[in-house]
LUMKEMI-283351 format. One line per field, with one value per residue: residue number from 1; residue in three letters; chain; x, y, z negated of N, C-alpha, C in turn. Coordinates in Angstrom, 1 decimal. Each point is the difference from the previous one (the first is absolute). Layout:
N
nr NUM:... $
rest ALA:... $
kette A:... $
n_xx X:... $
n_yy Y:... $
n_zz Z:... $
ca_xx X:... $
ca_yy Y:... $
ca_zz Z:... $
c_xx X:... $
c_yy Y:... $
c_zz Z:... $
//
This chain:
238
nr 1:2:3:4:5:6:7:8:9:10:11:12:13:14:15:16:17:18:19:20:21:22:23:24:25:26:27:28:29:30:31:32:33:34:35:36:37:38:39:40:41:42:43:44:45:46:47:48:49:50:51:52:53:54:55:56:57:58:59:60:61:62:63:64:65:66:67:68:69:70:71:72:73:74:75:76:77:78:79:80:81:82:83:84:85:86:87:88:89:90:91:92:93:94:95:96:97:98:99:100:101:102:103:104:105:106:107:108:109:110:111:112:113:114:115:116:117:118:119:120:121:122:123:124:125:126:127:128:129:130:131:132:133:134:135:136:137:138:139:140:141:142:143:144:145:146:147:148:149:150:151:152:153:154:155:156:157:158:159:160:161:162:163:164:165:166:167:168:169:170:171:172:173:174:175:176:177:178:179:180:181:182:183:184:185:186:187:188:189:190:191:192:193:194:195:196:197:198:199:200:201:202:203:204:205:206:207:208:209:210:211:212:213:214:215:216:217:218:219:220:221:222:223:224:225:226:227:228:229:230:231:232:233:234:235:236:237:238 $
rest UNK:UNK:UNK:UNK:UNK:UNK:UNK:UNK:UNK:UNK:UNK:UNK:UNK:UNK:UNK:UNK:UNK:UNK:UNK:UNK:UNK:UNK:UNK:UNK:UNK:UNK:UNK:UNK:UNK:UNK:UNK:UNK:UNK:UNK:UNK:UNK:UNK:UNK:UNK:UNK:UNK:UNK:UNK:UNK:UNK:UNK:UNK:UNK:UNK:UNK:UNK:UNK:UNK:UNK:UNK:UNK:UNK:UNK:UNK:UNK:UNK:UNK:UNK:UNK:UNK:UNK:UNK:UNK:UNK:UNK:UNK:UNK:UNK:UNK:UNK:UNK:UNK:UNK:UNK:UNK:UNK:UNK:UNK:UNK:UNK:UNK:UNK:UNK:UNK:UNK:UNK:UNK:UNK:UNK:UNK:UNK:UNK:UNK:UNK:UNK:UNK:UNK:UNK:UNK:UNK:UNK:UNK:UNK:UNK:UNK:UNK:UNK:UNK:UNK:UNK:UNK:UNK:UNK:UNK:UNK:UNK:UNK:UNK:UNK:UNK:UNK:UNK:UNK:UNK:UNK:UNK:UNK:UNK:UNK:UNK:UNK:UNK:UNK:UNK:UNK:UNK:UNK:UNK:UNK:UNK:UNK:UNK:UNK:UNK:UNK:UNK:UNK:UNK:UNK:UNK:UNK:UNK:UNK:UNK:UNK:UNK:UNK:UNK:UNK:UNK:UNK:UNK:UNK:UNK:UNK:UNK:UNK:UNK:UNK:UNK:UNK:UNK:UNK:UNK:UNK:UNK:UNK:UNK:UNK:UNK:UNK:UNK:UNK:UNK:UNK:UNK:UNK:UNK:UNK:UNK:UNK:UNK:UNK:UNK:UNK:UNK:UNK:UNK:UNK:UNK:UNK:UNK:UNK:UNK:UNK:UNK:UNK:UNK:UNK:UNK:UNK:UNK:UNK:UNK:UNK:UNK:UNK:UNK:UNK:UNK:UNK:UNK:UNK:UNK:UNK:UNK:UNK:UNK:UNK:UNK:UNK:UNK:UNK $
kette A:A:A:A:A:A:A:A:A:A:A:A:A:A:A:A:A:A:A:A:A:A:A:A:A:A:A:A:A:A:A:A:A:A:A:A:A:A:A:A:A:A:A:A:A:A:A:A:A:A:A:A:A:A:A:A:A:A:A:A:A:A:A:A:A:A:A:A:A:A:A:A:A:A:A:A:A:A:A:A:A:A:A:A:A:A:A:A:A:A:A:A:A:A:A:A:A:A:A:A:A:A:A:A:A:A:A:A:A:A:A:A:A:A:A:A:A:A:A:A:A:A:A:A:A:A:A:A:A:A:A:A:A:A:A:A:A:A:A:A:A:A:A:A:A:A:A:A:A:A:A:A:A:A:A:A:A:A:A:A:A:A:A:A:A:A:A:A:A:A:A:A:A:A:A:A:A:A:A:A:A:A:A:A:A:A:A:A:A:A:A:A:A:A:A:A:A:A:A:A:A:A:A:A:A:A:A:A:A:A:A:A:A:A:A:A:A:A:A:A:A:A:A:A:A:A:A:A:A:A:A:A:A:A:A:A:A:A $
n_xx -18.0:0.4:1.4:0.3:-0.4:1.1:0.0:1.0:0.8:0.5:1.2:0.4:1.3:-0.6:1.7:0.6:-0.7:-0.3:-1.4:-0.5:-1.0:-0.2:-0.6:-0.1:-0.3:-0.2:-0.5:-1.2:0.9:0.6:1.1:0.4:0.9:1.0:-0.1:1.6:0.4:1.2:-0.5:-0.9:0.1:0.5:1.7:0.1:-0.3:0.2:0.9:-0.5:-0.1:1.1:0.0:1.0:0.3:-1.1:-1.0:0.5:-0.1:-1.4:-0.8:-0.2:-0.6:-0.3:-0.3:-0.3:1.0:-0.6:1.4:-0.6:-1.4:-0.3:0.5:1.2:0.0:-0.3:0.8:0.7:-1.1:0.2:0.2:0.9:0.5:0.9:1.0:1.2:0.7:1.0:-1.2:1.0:0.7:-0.4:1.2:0.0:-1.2:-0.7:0.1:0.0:0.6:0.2:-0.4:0.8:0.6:-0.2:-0.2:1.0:0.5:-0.3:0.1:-1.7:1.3:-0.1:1.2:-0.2:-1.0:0.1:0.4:-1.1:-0.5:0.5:0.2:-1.6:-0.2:0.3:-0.2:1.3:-1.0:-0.6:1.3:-0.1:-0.8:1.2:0.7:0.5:-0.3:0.6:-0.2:-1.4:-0.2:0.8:0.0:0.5:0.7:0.4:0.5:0.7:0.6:0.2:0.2:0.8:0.1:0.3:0.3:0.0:-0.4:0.6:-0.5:0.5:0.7:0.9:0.4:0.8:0.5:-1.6:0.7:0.0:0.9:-1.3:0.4:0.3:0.7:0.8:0.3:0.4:0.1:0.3:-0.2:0.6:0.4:0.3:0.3:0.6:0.0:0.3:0.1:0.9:0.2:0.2:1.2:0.0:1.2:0.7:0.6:0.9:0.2:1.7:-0.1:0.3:1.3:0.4:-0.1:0.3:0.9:0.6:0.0:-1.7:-0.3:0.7:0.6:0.1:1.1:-0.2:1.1:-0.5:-0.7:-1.1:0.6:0.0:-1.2:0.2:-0.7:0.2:-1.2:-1.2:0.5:-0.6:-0.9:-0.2:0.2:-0.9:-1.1:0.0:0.0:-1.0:-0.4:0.0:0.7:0.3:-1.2:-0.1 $
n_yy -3.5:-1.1:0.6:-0.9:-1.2:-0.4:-1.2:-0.3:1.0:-0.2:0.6:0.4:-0.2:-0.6:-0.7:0.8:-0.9:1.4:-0.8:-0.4:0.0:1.1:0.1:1.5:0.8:0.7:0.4:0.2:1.4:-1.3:-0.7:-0.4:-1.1:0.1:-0.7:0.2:-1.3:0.7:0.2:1.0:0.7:0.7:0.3:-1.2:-0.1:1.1:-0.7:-1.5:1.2:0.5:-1.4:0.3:-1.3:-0.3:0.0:-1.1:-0.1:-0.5:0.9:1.2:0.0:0.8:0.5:-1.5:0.1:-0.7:0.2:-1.1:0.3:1.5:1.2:0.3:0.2:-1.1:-1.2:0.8:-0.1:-1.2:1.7:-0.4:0.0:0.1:0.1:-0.3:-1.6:0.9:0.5:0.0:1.1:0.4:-0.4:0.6:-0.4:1.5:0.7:1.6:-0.3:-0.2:0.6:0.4:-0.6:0.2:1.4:-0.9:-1.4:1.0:0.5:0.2:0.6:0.0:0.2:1.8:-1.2:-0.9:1.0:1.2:-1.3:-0.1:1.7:0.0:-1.5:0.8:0.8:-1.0:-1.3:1.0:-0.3:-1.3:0.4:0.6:-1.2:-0.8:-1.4:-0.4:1.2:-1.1:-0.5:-1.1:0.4:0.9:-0.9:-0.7:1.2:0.4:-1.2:0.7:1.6:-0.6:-0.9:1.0:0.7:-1.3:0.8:-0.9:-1.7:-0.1:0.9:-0.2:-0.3:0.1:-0.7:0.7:-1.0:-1.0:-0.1:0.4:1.1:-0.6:0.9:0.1:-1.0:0.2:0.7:-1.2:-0.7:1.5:0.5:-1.6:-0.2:1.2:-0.5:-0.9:0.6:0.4:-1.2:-0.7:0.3:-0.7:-0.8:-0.5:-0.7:0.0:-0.5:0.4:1.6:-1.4:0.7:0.5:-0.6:-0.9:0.8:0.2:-1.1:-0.2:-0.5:-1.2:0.4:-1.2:0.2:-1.5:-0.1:1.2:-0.3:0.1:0.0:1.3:0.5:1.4:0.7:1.0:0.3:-0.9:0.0:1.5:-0.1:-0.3:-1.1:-0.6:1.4:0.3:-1.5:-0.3:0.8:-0.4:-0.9:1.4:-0.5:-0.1 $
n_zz -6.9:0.6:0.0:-0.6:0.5:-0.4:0.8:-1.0:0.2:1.8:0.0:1.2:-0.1:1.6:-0.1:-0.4:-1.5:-0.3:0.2:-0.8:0.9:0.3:-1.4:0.3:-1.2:0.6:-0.8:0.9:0.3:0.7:-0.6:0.9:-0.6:0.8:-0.7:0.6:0.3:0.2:0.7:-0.6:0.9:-0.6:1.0:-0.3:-1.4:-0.2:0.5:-0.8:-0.5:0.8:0.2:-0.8:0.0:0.7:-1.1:-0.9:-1.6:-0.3:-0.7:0.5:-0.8:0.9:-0.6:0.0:1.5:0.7:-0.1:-0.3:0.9:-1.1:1.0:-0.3:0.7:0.2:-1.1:0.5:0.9:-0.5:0.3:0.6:-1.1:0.6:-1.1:0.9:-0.1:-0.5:-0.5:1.1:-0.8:1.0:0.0:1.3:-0.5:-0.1:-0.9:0.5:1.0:-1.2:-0.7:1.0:0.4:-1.3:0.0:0.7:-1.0:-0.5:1.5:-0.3:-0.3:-1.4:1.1:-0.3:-0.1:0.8:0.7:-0.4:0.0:1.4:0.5:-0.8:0.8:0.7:-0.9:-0.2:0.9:-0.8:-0.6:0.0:-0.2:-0.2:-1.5:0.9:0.5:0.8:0.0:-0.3:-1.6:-0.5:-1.0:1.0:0.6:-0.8:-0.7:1.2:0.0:-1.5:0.4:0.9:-0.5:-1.0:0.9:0.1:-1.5:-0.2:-0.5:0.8:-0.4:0.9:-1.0:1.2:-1.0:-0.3:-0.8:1.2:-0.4:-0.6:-0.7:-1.1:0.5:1.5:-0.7:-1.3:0.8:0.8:-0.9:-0.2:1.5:-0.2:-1.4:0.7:1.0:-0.5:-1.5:0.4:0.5:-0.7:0.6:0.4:-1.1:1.1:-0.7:0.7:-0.6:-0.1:-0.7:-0.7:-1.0:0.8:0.7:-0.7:-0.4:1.2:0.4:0.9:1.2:0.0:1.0:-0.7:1.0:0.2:0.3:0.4:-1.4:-0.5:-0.7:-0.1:-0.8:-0.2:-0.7:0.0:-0.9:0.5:1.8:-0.3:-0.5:1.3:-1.2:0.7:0.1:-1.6:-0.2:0.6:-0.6:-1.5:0.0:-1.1:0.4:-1.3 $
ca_xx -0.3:0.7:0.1:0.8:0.1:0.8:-0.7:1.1:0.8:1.2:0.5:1.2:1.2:0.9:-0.5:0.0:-0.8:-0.1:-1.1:-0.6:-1.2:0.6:-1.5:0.1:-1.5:0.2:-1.2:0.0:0.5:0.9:1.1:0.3:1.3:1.0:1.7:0.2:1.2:-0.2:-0.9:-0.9:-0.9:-0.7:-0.5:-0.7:-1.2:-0.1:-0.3:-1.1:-1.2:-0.4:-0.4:1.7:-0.6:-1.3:-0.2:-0.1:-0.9:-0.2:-0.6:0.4:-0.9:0.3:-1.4:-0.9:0.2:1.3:0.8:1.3:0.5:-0.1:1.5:0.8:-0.3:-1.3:-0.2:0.6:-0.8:-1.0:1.0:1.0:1.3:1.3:0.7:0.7:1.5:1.2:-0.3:-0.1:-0.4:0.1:1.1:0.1:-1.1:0.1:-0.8:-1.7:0.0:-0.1:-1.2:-1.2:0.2:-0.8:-1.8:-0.6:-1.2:-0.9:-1.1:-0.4:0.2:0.7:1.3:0.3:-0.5:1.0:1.9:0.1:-0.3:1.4:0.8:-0.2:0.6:1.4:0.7:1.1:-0.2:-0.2:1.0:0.3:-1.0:0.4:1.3:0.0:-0.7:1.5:0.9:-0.4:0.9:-0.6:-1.2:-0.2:-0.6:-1.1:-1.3:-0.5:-0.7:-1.7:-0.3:-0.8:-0.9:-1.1:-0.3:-1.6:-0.9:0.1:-0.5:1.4:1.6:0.7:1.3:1.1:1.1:0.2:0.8:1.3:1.4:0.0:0.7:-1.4:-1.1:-1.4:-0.6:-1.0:-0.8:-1.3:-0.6:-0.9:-1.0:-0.8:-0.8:-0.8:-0.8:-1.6:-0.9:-0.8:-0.6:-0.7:1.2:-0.1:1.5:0.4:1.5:0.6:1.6:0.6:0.2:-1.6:-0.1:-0.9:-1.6:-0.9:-0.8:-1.0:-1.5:-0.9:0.8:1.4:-0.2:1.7:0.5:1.3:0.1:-1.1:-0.9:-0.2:0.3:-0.5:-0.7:-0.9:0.2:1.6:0.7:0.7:0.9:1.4:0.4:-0.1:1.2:0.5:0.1:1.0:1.6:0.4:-0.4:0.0:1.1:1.4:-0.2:-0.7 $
ca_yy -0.5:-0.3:0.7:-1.0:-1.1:-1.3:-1.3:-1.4:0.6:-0.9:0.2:-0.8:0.8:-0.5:-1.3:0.9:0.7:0.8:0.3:-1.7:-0.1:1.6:0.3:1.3:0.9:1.1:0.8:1.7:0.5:-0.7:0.1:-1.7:-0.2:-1.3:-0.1:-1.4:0.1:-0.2:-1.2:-0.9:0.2:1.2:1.2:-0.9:0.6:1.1:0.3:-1.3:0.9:0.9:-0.7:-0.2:-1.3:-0.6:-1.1:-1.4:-0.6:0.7:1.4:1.1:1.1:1.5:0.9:-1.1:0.1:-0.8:0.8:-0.5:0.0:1.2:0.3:0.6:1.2:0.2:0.5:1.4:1.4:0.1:0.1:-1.1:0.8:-0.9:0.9:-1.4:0.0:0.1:1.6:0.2:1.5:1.0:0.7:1.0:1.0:1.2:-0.5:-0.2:-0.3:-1.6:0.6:0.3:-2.1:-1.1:0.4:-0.2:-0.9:0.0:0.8:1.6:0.3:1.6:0.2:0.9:-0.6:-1.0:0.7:0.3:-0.6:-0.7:0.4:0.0:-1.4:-0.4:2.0:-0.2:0.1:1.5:0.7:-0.6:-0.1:0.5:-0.7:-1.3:-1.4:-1.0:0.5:0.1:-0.8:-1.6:0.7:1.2:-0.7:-0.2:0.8:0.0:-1.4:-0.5:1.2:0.2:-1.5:0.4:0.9:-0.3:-0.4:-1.0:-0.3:-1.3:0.3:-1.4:0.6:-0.8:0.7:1.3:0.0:-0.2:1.2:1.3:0.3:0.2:1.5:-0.7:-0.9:0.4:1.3:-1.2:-0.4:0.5:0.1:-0.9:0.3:1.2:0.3:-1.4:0.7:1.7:-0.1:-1.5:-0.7:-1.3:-0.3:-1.4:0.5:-0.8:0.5:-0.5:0.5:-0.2:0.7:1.3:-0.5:-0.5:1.4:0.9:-0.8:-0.6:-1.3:-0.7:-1.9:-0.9:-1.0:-0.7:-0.8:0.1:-0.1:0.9:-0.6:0.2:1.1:0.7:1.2:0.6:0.0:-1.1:-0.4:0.1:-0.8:-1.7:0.0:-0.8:1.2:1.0:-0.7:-0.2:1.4:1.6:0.3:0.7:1.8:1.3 $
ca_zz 1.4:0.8:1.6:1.0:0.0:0.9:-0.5:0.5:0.9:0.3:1.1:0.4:1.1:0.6:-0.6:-1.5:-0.7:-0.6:-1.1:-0.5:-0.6:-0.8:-0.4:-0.7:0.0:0.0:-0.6:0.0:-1.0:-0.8:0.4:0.0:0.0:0.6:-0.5:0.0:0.3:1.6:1.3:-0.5:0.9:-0.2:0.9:0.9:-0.1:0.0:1.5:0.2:-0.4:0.8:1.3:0.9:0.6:0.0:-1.1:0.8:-0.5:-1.3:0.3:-0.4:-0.4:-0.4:0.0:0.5:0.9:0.2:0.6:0.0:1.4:1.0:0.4:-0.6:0.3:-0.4:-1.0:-1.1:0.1:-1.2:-1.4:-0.6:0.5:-0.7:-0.5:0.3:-0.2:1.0:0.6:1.6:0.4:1.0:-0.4:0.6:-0.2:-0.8:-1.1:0.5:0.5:-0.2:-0.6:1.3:0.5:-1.2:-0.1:1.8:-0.3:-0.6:0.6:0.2:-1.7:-0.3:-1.0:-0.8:-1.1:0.3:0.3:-1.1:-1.0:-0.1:-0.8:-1.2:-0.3:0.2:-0.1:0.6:0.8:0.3:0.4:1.0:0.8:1.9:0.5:0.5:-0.7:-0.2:-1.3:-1.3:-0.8:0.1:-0.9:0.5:0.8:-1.0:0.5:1.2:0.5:-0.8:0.0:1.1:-0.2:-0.5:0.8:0.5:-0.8:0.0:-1.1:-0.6:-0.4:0.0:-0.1:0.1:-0.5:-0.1:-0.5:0.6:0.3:-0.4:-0.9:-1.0:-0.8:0.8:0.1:-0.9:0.5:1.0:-0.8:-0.7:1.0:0.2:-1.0:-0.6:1.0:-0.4:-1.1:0.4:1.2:-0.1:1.3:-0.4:0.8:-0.1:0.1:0.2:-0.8:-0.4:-1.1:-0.4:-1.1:0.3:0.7:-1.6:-0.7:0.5:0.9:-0.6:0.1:0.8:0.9:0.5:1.5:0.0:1.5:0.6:-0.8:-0.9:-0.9:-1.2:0.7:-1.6:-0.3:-0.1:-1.3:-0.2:0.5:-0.7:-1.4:0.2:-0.3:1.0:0.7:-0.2:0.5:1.7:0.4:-0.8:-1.0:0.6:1.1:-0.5 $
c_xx 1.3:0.2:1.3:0.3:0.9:-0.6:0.5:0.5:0.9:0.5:1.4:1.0:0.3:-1.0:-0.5:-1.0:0.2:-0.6:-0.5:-1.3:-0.2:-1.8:0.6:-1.1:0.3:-1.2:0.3:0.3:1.3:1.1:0.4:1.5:0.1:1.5:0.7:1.7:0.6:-0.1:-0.6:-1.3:-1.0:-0.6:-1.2:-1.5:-0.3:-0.3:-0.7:-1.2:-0.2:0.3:1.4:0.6:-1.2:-0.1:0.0:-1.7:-0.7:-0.6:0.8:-1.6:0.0:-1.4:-1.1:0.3:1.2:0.9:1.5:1.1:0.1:1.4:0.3:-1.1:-1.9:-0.5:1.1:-1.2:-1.4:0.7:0.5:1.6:1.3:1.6:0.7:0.9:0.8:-0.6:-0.9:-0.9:0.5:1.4:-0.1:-1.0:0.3:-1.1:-1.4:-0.4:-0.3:-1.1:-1.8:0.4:-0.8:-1.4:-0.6:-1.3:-0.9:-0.9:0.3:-0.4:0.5:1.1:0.4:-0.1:0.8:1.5:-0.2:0.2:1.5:0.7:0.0:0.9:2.0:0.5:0.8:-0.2:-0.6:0.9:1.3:-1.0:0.2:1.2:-0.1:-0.4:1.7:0.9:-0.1:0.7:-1.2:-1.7:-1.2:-0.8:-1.2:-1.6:-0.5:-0.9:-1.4:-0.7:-0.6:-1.0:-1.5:-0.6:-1.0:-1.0:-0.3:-1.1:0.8:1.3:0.9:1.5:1.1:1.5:0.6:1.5:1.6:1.0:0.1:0.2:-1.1:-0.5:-1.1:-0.6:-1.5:-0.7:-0.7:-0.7:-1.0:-0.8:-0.9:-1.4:-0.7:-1.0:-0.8:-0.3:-0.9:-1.2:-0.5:0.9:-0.4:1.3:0.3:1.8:1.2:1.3:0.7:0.2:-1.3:-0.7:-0.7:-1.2:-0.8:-0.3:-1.1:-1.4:-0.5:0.1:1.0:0.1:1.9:-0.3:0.7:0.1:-1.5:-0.9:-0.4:0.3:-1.0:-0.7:-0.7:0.4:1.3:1.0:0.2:1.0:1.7:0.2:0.5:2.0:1.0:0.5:1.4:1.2:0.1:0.0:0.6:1.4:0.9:-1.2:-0.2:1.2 $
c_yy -0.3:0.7:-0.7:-1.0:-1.5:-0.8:-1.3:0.5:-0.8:1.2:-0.8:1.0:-1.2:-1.5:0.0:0.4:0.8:0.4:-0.9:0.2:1.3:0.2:1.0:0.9:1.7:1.1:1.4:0.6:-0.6:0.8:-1.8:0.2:-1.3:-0.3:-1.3:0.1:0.5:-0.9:-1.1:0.2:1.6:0.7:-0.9:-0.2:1.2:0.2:-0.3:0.8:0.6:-0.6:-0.3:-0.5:-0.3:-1.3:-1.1:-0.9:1.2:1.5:1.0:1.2:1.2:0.8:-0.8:-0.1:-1.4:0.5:-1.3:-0.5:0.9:-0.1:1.5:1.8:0.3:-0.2:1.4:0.6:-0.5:0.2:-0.7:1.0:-0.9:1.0:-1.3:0.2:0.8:1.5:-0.2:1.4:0.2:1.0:0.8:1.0:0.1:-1.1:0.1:-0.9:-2.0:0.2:0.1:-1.2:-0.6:0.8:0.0:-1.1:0.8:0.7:1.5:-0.1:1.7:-0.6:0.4:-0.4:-0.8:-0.2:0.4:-1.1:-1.2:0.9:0.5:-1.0:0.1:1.5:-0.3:0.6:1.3:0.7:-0.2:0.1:0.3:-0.7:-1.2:-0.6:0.0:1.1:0.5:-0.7:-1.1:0.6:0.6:-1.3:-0.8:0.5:0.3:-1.1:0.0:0.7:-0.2:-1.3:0.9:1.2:-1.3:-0.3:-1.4:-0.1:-1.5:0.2:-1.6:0.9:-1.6:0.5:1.5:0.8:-0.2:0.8:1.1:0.1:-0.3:1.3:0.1:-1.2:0.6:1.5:-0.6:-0.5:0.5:0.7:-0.5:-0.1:1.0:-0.1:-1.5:0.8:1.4:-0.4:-1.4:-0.8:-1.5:-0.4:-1.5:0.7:-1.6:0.7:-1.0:-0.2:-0.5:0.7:1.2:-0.9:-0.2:0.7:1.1:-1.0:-0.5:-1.4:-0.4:-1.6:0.1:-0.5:-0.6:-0.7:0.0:-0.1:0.5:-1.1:0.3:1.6:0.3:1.3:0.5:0.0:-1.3:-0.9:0.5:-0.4:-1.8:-0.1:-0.7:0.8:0.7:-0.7:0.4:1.5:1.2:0.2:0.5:0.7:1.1:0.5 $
c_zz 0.7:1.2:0.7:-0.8:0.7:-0.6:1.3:1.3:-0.3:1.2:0.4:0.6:0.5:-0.9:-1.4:-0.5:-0.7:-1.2:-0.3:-0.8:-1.0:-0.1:-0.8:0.2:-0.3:-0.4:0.2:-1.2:-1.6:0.4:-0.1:0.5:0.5:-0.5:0.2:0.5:1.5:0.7:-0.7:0.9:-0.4:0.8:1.6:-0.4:0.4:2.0:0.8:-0.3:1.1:1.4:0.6:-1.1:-0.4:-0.8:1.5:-0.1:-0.9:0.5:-1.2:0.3:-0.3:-0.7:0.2:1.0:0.6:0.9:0.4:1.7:0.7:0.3:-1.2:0.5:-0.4:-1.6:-0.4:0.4:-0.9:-1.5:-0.8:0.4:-0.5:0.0:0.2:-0.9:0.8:0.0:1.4:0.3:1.4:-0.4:0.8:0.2:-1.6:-1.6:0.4:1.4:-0.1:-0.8:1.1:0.3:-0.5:0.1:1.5:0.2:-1.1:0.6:-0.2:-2.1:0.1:0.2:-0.4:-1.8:-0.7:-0.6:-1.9:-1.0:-0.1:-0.8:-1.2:-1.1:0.4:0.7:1.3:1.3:0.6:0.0:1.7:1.7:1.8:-0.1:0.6:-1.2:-0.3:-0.8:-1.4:-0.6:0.2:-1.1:0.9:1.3:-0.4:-0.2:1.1:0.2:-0.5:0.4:1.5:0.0:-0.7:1.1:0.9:-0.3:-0.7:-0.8:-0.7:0.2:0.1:-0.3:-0.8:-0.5:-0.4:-1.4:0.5:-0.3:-0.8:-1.5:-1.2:-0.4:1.2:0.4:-1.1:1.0:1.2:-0.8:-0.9:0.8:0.4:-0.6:-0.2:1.6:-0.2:-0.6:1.0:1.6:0.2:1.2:-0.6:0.9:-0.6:-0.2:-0.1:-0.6:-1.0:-1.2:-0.9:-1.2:0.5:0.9:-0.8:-0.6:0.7:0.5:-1.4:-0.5:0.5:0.3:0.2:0.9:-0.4:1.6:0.6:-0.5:-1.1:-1.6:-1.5:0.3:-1.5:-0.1:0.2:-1.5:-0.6:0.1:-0.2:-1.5:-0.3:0.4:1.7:1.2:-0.4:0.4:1.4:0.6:-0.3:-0.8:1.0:1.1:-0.3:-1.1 $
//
């Protein structure tokens, strides 16, 4: 069953198109990948989801819901959660403290429930728990970002460059977070990343951006086996 759906998304910056006719399908309980070059418009899909910038042309489908003129605030409280580029943790509030930020859209929930299950997924941040956002390691923010994105119950995980910067032994410990909370909880996640050797491997399926378009779209294992991919993509990332 489809729980998000684009279909011929066009957005714009300005005079600037961004997106070019973008038809992508997201199935409850997938994992779906976005791979592509920089500015290929990734993180612009991803924001075109959540109403900042507002599709120009074309629908975006949430849950059978058309959402593509709601404003930003009203689709995150139809569990929709987003883990941005860049982090943007609350540096000066405490770990728990960005933890309670993120389970504020999800209402009247256990958070006692909640808190447990971030830090089942990321110990770290149980240890950290009374230290600022801003004096964790680039890793350590990381998880915060996801950790509080998942504190609003979500049902569609948008995680944007959740690899950036960070070291491969944690790049491989997000990932395998990732994975272990779609298998243990059915998270259905769209992921926008760079690293296409680890995307491909961990998603269902995968959709190429090229200059704002989706070029080519298939399974994960097959795309990483497609010789055209491994040139433009994969050699030397892994």
């Amino acid at each position: 069953m489809s729980l998000l759906r684009l279909s011929g998304v066009t957005a714009f910056y300005g005079a600037i198109q961004a997106l070019r006719g973008v038809d992508l399908e997201v199935n409850e309980g997938e994992i779906v990948t976005l791979i592509g070059a920089n500015g290929a418009g990734k993180s612009t899909l991803m924001m075109t989801v959540c109403g900042q910038p507002q599709a120009r042309d074309g629908a975006i489908i949430y849950d059978g819901e058309d959402i593509t003129r709601l404003p930003t605030h009203a689709i995150m409280r139809k569990r929709i959660a987003q883990s941005p580029e860049g982090r943007r943790i609350f540096p000066r509030m405490t770990v728990y403290e960005n933890l309670q930020m993120g389970a504020e859209v999800a209402g009247n929930v256990d958070f006692a429930a909640l808190l447990e299950q971030v830090f089942s997924l990321f110990p770290r941040l149980k240890e950290r728990v009374h230290q600022r956002g801003g004096t964790l390691s680039g890793g350590e923010q990381q998880m915060l970002s996801i950790g509080r994105a998942l504190m609003s119950r979500p049902r569609l995980l948008l995680l944007d460059e959740p690899s950036l910067g960070l070291a491969p032994l944690v790049v491989r410990q997000i990932f395998g977070a990732i994975r272990e909370l779609n298998r243990s909880t059915g998270l259905t996640v769209l992921l926008v990343e760079q690293n296409a050797f680890q995307a491909l491997r961990l998603a269902d399926r995968g959709y190429v951006l090229v200059n704002g378009g989706i070029t080519m779209a298939g399974k994960g294992a097959e795309l990483l086996a497609r010789p055209e991919i491994r040139a433009a993509y994969l050699e030397g990332a892994h």
